[in-house]
C-alpha positions in Angstrom: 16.2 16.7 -67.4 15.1 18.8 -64.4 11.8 18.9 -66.1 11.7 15.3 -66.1 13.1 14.7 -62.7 10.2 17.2 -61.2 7.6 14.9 -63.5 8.8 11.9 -61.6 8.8 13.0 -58.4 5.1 13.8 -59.3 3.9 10.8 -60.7 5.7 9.1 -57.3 3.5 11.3 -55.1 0.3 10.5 -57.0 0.9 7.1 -56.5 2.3 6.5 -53.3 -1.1 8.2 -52.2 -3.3 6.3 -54.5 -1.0 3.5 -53.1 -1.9 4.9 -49.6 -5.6 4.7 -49.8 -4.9 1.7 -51.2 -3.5 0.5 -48.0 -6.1 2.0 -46.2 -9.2 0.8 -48.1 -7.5 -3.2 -47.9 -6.8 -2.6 -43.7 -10.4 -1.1 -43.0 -12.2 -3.9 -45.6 -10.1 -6.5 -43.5 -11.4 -5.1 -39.9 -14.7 -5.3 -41.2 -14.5 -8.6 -42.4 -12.8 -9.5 -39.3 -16.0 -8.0 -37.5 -18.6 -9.5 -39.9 -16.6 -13.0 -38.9 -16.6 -12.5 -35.3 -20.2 -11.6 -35.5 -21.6 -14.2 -37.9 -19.0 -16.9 -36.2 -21.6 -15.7 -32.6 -24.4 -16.6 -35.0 -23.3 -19.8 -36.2 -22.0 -20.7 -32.7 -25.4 -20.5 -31.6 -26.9 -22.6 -34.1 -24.8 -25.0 -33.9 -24.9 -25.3 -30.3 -29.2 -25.1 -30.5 -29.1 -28.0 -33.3 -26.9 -30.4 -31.6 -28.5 -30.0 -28.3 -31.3 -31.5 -30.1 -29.3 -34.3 -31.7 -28.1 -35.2 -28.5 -30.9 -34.4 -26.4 -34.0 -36.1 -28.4 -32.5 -39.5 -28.3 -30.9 -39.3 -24.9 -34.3 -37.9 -23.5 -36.2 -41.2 -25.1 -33.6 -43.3 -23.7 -34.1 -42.0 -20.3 -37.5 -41.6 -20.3 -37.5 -45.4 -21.3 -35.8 -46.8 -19.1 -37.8 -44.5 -15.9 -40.7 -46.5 -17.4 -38.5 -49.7 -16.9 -37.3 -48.8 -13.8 -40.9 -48.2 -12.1 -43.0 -51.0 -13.8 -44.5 -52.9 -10.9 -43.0 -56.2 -12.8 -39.5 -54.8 -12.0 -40.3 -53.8 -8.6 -41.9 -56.6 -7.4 -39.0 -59.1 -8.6 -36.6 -56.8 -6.6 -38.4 -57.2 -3.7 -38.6 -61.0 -3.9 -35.6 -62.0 -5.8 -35.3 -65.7 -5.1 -39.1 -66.1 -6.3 -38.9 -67.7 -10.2 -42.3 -66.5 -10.9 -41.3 -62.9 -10.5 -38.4 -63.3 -11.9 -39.5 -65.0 -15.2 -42.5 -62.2 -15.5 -39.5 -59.8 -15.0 -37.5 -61.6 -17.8 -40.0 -61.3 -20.5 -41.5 -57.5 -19.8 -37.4 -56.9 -19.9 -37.3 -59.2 -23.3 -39.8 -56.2 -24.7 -37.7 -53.2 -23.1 -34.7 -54.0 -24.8 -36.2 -54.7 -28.2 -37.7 -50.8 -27.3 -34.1 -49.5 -26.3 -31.7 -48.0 -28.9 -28.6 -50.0 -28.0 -30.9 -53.1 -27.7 -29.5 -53.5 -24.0 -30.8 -53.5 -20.4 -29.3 -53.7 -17.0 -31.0 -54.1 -13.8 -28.9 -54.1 -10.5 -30.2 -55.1 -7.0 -29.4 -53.3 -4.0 -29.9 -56.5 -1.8 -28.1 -58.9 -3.6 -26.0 -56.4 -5.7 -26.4 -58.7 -8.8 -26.0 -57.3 -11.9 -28.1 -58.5 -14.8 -27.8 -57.5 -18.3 -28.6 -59.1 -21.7 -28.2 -57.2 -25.5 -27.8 -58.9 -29.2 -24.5 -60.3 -28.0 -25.5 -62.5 -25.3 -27.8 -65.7 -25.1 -31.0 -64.7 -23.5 -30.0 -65.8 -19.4 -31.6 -65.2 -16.1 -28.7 -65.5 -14.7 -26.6 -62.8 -13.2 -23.5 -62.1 -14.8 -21.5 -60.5 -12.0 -21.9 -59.7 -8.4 -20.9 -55.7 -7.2 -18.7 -55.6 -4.4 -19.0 -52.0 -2.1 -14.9 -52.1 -1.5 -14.2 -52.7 -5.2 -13.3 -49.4 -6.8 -14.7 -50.1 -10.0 -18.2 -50.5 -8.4 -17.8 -47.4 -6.6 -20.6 -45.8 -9.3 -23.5 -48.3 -8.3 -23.1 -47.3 -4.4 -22.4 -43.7 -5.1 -25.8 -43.6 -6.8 -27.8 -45.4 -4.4 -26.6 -43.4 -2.0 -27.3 -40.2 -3.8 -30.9 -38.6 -3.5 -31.2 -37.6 -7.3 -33.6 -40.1 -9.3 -31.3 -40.8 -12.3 -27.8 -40.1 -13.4 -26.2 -40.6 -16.8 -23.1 -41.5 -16.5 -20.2 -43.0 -19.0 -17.9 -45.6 -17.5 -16.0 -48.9 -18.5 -17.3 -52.0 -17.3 -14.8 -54.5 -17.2 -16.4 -57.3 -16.7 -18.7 -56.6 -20.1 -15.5 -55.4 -21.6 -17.7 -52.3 -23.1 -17.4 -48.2 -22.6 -21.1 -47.0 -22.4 -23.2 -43.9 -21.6 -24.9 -45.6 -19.0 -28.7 -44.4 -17.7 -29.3 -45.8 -14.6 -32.6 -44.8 -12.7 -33.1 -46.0 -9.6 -36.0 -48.3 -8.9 -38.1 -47.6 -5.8 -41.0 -48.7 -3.5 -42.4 -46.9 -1.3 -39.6 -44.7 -0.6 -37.7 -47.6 -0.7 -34.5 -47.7 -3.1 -34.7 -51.4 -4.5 -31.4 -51.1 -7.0 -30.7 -49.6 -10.4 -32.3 -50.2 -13.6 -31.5 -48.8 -17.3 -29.9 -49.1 -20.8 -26.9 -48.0 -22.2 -25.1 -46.5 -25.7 -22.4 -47.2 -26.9 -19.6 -44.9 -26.4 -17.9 -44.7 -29.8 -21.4 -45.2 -31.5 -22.7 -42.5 -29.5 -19.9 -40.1 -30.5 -20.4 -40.7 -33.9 -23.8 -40.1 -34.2 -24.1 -37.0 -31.9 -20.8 -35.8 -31.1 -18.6 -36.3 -34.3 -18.1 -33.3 -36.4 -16.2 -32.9 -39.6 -16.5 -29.2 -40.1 -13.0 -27.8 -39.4 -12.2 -25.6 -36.3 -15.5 -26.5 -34.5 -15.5 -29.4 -31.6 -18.3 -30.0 -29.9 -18.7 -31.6 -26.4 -20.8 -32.7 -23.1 -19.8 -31.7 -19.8 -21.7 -32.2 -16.7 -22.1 -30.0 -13.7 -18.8 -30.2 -12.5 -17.1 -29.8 -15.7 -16.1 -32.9 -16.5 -16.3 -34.0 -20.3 -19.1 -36.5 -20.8 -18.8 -36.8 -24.9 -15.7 -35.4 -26.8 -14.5 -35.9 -30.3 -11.3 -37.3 -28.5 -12.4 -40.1 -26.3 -9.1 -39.9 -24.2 -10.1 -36.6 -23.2 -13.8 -38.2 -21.8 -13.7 -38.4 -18.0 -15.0 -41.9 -17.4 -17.6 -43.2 -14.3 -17.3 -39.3 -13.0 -20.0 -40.1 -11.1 -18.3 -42.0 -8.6 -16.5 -39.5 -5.8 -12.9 -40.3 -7.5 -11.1 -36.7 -9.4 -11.7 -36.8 -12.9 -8.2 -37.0 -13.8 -8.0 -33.5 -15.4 -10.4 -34.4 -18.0 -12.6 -31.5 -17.4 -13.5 -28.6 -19.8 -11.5 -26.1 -17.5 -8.6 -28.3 -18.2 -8.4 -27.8 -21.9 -8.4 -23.7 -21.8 -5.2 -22.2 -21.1 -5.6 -19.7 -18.5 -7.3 -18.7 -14.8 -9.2 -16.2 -17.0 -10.7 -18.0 -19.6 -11.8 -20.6 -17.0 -13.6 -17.9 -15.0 -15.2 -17.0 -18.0 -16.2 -20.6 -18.6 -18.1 -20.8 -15.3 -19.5 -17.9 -15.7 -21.4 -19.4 -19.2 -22.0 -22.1 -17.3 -24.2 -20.2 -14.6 -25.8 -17.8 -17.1 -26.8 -21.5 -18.8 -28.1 -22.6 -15.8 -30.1 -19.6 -15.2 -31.8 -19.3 -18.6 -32.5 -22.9 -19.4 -32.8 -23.8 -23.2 -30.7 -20.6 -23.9 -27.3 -20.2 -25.6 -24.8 -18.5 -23.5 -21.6 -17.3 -25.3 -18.2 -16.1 -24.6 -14.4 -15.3 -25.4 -11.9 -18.0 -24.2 -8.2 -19.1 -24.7 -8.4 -22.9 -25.9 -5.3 -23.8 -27.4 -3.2 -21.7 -29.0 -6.0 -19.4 -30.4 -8.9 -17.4 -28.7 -12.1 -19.4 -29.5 -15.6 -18.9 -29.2 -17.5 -21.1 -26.3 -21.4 -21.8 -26.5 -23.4 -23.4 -24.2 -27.1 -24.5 -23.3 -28.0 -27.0 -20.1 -30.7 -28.8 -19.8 -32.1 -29.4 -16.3 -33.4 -33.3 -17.1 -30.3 -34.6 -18.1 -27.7 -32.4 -16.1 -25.5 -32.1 -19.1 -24.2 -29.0 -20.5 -24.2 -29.0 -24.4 -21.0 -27.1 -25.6 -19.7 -25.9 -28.9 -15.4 -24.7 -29.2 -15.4 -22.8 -32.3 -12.3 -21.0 -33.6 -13.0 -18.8 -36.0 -9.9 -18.1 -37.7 -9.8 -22.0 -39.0 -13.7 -22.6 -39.0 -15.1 -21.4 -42.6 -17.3 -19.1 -40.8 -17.5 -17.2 -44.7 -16.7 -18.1 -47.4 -13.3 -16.1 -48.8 -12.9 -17.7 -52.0 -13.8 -14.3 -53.9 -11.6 -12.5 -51.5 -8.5 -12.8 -54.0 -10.1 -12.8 -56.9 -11.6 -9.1 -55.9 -8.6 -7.9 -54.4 -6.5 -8.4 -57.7 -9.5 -6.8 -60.2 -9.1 -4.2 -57.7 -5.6 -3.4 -58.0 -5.8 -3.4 -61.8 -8.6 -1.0 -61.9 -6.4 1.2 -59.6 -3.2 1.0 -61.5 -5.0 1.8 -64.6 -7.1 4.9 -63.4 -3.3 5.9 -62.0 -1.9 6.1 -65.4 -5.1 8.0 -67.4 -5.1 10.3 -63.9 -1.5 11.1 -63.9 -1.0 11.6 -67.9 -4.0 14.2 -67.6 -2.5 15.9 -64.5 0.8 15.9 -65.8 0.0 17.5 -69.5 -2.9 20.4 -67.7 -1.5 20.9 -64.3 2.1 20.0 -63.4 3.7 21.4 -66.0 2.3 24.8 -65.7 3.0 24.9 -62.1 6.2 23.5 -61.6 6.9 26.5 -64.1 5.5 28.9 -61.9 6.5 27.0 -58.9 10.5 28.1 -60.5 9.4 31.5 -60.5 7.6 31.4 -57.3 11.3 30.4 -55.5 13.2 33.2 -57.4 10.6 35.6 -55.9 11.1 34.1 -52.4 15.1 34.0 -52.6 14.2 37.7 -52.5 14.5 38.1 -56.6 11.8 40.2 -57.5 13.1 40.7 -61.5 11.5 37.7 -62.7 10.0 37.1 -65.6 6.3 34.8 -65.1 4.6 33.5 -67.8 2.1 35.6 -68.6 1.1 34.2 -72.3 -1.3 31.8 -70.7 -4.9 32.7 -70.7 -6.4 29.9 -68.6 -6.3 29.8 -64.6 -2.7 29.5 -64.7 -2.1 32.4 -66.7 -4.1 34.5 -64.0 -2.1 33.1 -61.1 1.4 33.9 -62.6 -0.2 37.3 -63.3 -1.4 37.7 -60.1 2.4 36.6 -58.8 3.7 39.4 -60.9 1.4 41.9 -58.6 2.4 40.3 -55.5 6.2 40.4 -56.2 5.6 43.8 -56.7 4.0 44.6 -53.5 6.6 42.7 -51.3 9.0 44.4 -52.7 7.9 47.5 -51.8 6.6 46.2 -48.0 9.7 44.6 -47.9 11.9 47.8 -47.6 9.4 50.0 -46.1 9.5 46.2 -43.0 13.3 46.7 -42.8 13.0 50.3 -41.7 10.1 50.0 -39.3 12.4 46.8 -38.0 15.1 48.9 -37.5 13.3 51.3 -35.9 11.7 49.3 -32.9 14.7 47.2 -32.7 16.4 49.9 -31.1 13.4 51.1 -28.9 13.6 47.4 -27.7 16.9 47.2 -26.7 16.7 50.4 -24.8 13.0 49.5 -23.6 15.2 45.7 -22.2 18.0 47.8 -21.0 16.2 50.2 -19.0 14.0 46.8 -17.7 17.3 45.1 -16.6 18.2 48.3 -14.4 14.6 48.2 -12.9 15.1 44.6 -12.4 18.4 44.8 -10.8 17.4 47.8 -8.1 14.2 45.3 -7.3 16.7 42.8 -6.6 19.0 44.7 -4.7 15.9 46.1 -2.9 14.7 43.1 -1.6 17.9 41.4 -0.9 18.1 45.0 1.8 15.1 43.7 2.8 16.5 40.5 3.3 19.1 41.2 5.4 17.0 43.9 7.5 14.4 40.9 7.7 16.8 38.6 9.1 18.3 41.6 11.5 14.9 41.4 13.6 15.1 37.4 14.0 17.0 37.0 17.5 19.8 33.8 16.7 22.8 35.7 18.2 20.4 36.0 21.8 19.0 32.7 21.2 22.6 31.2 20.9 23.8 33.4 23.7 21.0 32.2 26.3 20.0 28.8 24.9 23.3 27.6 23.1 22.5 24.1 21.6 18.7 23.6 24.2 17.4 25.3 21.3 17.3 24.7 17.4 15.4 27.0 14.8 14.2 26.1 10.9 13.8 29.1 8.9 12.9 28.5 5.3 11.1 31.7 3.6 9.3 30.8 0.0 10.7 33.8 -1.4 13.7 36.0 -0.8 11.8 37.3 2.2 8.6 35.7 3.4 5.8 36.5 6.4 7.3 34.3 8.9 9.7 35.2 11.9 10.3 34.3 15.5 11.1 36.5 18.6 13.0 36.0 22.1 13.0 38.1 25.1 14.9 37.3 27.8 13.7 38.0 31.3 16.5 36.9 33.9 16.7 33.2 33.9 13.4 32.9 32.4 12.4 33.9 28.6 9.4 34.4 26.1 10.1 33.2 22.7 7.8 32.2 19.7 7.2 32.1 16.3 4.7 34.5 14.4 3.4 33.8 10.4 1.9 36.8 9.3 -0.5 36.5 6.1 1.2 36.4 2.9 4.8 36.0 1.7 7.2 37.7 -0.2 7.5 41.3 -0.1 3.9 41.9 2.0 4.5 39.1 4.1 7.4 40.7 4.9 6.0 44.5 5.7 3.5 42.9 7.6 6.2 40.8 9.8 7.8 44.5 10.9 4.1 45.8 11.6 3.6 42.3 13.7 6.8 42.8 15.5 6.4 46.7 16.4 3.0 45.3 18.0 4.4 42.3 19.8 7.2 44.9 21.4 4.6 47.3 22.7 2.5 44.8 23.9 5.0 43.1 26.3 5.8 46.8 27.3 2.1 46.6 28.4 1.2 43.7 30.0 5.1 42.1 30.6 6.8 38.7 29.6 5.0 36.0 31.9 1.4 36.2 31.0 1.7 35.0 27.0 -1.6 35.2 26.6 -2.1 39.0 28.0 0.5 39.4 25.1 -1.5 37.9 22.2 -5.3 39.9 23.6 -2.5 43.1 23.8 -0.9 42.4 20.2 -4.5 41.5 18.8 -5.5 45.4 19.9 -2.4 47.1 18.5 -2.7 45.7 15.3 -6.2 46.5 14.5 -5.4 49.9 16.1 -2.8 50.6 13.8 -4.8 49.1 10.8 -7.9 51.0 11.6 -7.4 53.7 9.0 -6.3 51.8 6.4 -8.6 50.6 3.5 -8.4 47.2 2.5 -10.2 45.1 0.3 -11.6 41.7 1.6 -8.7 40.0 -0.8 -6.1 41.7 1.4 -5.1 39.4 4.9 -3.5 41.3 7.9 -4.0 38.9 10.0 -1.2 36.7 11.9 -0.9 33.3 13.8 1.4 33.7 16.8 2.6 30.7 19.3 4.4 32.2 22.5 6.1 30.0 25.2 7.2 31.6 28.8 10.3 30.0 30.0 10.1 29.3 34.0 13.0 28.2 35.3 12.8 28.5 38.8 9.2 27.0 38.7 10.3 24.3 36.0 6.9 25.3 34.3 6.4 26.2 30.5 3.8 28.8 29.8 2.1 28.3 26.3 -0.4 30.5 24.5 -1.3 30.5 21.0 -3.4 31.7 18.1 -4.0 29.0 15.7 -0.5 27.7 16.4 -0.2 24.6 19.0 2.6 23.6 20.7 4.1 20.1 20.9 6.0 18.0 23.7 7.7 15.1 23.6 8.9 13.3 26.3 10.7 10.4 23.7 8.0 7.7 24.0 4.3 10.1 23.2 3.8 13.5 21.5 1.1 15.6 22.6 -0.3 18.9 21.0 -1.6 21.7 23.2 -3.8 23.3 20.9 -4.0 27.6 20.2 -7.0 29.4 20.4 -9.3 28.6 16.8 -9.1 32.7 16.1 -5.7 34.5 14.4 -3.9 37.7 15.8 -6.1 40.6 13.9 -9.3 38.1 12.3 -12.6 39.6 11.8 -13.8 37.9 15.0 -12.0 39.0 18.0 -10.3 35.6 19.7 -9.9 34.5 23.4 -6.6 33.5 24.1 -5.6 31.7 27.4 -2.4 30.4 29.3 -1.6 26.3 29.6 1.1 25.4 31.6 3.3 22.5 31.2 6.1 20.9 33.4 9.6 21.7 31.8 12.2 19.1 33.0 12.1 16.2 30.8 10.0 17.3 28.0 10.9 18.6 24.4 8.7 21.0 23.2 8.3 22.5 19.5 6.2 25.3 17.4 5.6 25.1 14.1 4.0 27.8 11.7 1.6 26.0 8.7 3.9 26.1 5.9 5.7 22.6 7.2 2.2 21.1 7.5 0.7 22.2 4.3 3.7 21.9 2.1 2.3 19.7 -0.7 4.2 16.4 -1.7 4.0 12.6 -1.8 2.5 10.4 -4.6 -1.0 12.4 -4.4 0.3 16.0 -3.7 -1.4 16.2 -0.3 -0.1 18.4 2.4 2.3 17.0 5.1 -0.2 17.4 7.4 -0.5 17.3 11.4 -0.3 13.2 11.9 2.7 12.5 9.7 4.5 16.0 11.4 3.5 14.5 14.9 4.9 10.9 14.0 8.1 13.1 12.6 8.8 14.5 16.0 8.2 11.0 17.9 10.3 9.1 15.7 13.6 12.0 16.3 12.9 12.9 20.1 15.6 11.4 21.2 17.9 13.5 19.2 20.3 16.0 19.9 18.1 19.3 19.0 20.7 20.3 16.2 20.4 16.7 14.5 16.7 17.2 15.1 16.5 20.1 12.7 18.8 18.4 10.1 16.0 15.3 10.6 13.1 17.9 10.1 14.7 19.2 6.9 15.3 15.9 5.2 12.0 14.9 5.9 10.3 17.8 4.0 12.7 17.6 1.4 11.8 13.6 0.9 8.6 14.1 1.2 7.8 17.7 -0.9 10.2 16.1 -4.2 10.1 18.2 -7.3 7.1 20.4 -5.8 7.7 23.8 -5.3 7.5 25.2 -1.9 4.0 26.4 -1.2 4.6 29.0 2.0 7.3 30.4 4.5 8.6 28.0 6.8 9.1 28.1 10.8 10.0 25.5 13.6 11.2 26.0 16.6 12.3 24.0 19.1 13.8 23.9 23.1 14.2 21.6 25.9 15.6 21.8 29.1 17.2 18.6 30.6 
């Protein structure tokens, strides 16, 4: 039974992938008969649009060009001119006898521009020289005639109800001149519904073809209620344009966009993607500059019979057959020459690899299967044998591990405890207890090392009433920033011993030469920084002045309303270029002043990772002048925290701040 189960569970493989590819052959055939579609439905759009444009246009263009001849014999023009005069006016009667037997509809109209009669005579009607109606310019329904008359263009086509005919037309009315003169209309007419039957009508399922003009609006549709009527007069076209009919700002876009390629490349078909409807349909189009119309073709392709998929079903099934049999040859002949003999190995094979090595492999078979249990037999043999000789070795450096981890831990701890010593000798030097003592709450410090100790500190030396104070960032951070912060400090100590407390920048030119003198002997690669940015600030109180000097640190006062920065000199403490450093002095009463080292203004953060940088640090300081100093600080930090996120902190951090009210 286990035999049988495993000989299942084959055959359901097999065919679950035959299945697959299956699957896979029927989903790629159907894309690429989707494609072939989409790509023949282009071709057929195109036709189809080229071969109704000529339909429409040969007939349309005779008509027109008929009735210009009409409209400019010097029998028409001369009756205009003289209306009253029954000579004229019968020679105008019979030369228009002639035109209408010419014209397709078997109609004429001739309008004058004087009189505003309207003449017109077809089959219907009893040959009259009378007029049958009179045009009126306030009657809205005679808005077309004036509109026209006023217009410059020569002709227009337009289709429109006449009431008083009781008849829906595609009118062509040319306008008759003399002499620059514009003597009235003149021109012929089809019949709307006959007119959309002959050129407009189409049976084929999914395609609708249509006339716009230059605005849009529908001059021939298969739906006559969607036709915008007389949309040459100045009234809206009611909606019945072909923007209306696609469903979205997108698709009409689109639509004008075919419209101006069709304009640009006259006779052409332009082509695009729009939503019509419920489905996303092909739109073709060609203009043609006589007319002004634009000859358009809707076709959806997934209801027009683009190709024919008659033999699609048919195919599909004889495929399917001729799959399921090749299956069952396939998986009898697989199952009696391969499965069998494997999923007996395949038995033997687990044994082995549940770590029991006395197995006994078929070895009576000489094919390739014989050789492979063979060849398992050699193997099991082997791993045994590797197997104990592993667990040994394992053993073995197990144990050096452990110690090798222990001995690591202890090496680790020591570090620890090493640079937590550090730590609190690092934080020894930094003057708060003085600060507090001389200051109290005129004074607020952030200090935020990136590591357990970092390169930045700050310094206080009081001098009477007066004091020096300032904040140093030495390069680096971590352990050498920290080295180099006791260096920096020995040489700030022995420079004020030199040159004394007031004269900040004496004490940056004096620091600048200690520190390269004690560096002097050292060798350093060019990868290796010792140099520092210092900001120092002498506190006068007597004079109410503020001293400043700085290397590549500024200082900033606020006085609650502006912000300035007083900039450092461009050159570091220890650089490869020597710097000149100078004094600035500011009044004290009234202003709030603050030092900040680089690792607030380059501390990455915000939805591009940029630093914090000096504009949004300055804007920082104006918006929380006002503030006591300590709520100040607690403003600073939420800031940076709000602003840096989830970042890490990029460098050792140092503000300082004082004011004296």
């Amino acid at each position: 039974m286990a035999l049988w189960g495993l000989r299942g569970k084959s055959l359901l493989a097999l065919g679950a992938s035959c299945l697959l590819a299956l699957v896979l052959a029927v989903v790629i055939g159907w894309q690429l008969l989707q494609q072939a579609q989409a790509y023949f439905g282009q071709a057929y759009a195109r036709n189809f649009t080229e071969l109704n444009a000529q339909r429409i246009l040969t007939p349309v263009t005779r008509e027109l060009a008929l009735s210009q001849r009409f409209a400019e014999s010097i029998v028409t023009r001369e009756w205009l001119e003289d209306e009253q005069d029954a000579g004229k006016k019968a020679r105008f009667m019979k030369e228009a006898e002639g035109y209408r037997h010419a014209f397709i509809d078997r109609s004429y109209f001739l309008i004058s521009s004087l009189s505003h009669h309207y003449y017109f005579d077809d089959d219907q009607s009893s040959y009259s020289d009378q007029p049958r109606y009179t045009l009126s310019a306030t009657a809205p329904d005679d808005s077309w005639f004036f509109n026209s008359m006023a217009n410059t263009d020569q002709f227009n086509i337009n289709v429109n109800y006449d009431a008083k005919l009781n008849t829906t037309k595609v009118w062509f009315n040319v306008v008759v001149k003399d002499n620059g003169q514009r003597l009235g209309l003149a021109g012929t007419g089809f019949e709307l519904s006959q007119f959309l039957k002959d050129f407009v009508q189409q049976q084929e399922s999914g395609v609708v073809p249509m006339i716009i003009n230059e605005q849009g609006a529908i001059q021939a549709h298969p739906d006559a209620s969607l036709i915008a009527l007389d949309s040459v007069s100045a009234k809206d076209s009611e909606g019945k344009t072909l923007f209306a009919l696609l469903a979205d700002d997108a698709s009409r876009q689109t639509a004008r966009a075919i419209m101006t390629r069709a304009r640009q490349h006259e006779g052409e078909v332009q082509l695009d993607w729009v939503a019509m409807g419920k489905h996303k349909q092909l739109l073709a189009m060609t203009y043609s500059p006589l007319l002004q119309w634009y000859i358009v073709t809707a076709v959806d392709i997934s209801q027009a019979r683009i190709i024919d998929t008659s033999w699609l079903v048919p195919a599909v099934v004889a495929m399917v057959l001729l799959l399921a049999l090749l299956l069952v040859v396939f998986g009898f002949a697989v199952e009696r020459l391969v499965l069998s003999p494997l999923r007996r190995l395949q038995m033997s094979a687990k044994a082995i690899a549940n770590g029991s090595y006395e197995v006994n492999l078929p070895l009576d078979s000489k094919d390739e299967i014989g050789d492979l249990s063979r060849t398992f037999g050699v193997m099991a043999d082997k791993v045994r044998s590797h197997t104990a000789e592993l667990e040994s070795k394992v053993q073995e450096r197990t144990a050096a591990l452990e110690q090798a981890n222990r001995e690591m831990a202890e090496i680790n701890r020591k570090i620890g405890a090493s640079i937590d010593y550090a730590s609190l000798i690092q934080r020894a030097i930094l003057p708060d207890r003085q600060l507090v003592q001389s200051l109290g709450d005129r004074h607020t410090v952030l200090w935020r090392p990136r590591d357990v100790v970092g390169g930045d500190f700050y310094v206080f030396y009081a001098d009477g009433d007066n004091c020096l104070l300032g904040v140093i960032d030495c390069a680096g951070h971590g352990v050498p920033g920290a080295l180099m912060t006791m260096l920096m400090r020995a040489a700030v100590d022995y420079a004020i011993n030199e040159v004394g407390l007031a004269d900040p920048a004496g004490v940056l030119t004096r620091t600048d030469a200690a520190i390269r003198s004690m560096l002097a002997g050292a060798d350093f690669t060019d990868a290796i920084a010792t140099n520092a940015d210092v900001g120092l600030v002498y506190i006068d109180r007597a004079a109410d002045r503020v001293r400043f000097a700085g290397a590549k640190i500024s200082l900033y006062a606020s006085n609650g309303e502006d912000v300035q920065e007083i900039r450092g000199a461009r050159r570091a403490l220890g650089d490869k270029r020597v710097g000149e450093y100078s004094n600035t002095d500011l009044p004290l009463a009234g202003w709030t002043f603050y030092m900040t080292t680089d690792g607030f203004l380059d501390q990455a953060g915000g939805d591009k990772h940029y630093g914090f940088g000096n504009k949004r640090f300055t804007a920082m300081l104006q918006a929380h002048a006002s503030l006591p100093l300590g709520q100040q600080g607690e403003a600073f930090i939420q800031a940076l925290e709000s602003y840096q996120g989830d970042l890490p902190q990029r460098d050792d951090i140092t503000v300082l701040s004082f004011r004296f009210d």
